[in-house]
N, C-alpha and C positions, 0 to 999 in steps of 0.2 A: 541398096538404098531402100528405107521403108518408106511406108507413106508419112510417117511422120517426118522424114526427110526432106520429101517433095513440100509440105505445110511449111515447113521451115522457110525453106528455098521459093517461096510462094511461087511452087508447080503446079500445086492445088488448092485450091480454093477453101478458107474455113472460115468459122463467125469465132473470132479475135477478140476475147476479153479484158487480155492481158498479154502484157509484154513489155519486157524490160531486155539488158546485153546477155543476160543469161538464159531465160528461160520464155515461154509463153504460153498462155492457156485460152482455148478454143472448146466450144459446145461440141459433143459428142455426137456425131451422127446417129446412134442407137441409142439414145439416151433410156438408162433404165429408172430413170427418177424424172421429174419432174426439171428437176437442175440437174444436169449431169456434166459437167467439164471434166476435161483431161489437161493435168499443166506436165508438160515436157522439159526439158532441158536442152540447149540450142546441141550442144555438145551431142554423139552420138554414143549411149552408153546403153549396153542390151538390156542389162538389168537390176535390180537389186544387186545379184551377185557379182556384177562386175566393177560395181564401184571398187574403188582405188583409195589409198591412203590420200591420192591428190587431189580425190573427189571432195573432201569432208567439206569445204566451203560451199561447193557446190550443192551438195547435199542440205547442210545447211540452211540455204538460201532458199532452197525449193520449198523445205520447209515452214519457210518463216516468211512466204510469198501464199500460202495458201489462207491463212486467215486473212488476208489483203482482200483476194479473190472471193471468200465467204463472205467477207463486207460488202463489197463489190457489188454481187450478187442477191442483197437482203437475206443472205441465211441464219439470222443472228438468233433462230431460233433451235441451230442445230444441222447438223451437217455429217455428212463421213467421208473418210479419206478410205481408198482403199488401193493398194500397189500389188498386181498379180504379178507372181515372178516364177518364170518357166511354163511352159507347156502344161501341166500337172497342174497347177497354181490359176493358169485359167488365163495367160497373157498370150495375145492373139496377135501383137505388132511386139516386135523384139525390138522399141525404142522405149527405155526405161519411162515410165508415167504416172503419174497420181489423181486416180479419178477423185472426183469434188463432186459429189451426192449431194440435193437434201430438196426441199419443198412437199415433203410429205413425211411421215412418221414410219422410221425407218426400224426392219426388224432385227430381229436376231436369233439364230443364227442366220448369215447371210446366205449362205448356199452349199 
């Protein structure tokens, strides 16, 4: 069970943005921006690579729930999505996630 498991299951305590039957997105405890969220999926899925052919709605949804969130939020000046996937990749809780960046002028390359 990850922490993000325990946040689901509110074992742990988070600041709750958002949330709907699928998914919900919480402020980042180390936030490396200004704004920094993480939106999850209630479903326990490790990673990018584990999504499933039964994922695509899922996937979907997550996607089409983060401009909600950037509204939400006043990001309408810009923003970035960024999904670590694997060890290598820079993903530190093995529960699939999409951080939501922005309130400053973000660079490139990221890291």
């Amino acid at each position: 069970m990850t922490i993000f498991t325990k946040i689901i299951n509110r074992e742990i305590q988070a600041d709750i943005v958002y949330e709907d039957d699928v998914c919900l997105a919480f402020h980042d405890v180390s936030p490396q921006a200004p704004v920094h969220v993480l939106l999850i999926p209630r479903k326990p899925i490790v990673s990018l690579d584990d999504l499933s052919e039964d994922d695509t709605v899922l996937a979907g949804h997550l996607m089409m729930t983060v401009p909600k969130i950037a509204a939400q939020l006043k990001l309408s000046d810009g923003y970035r999505t960024v999904v670590n996937t694997g060890e290598k990749g820079g993903q530190s809780v093995f529960h699939l996630h999409i951080h939501i960046l922005g309130g400053r002028n973000l660079s490139w390359p990221p890291g």
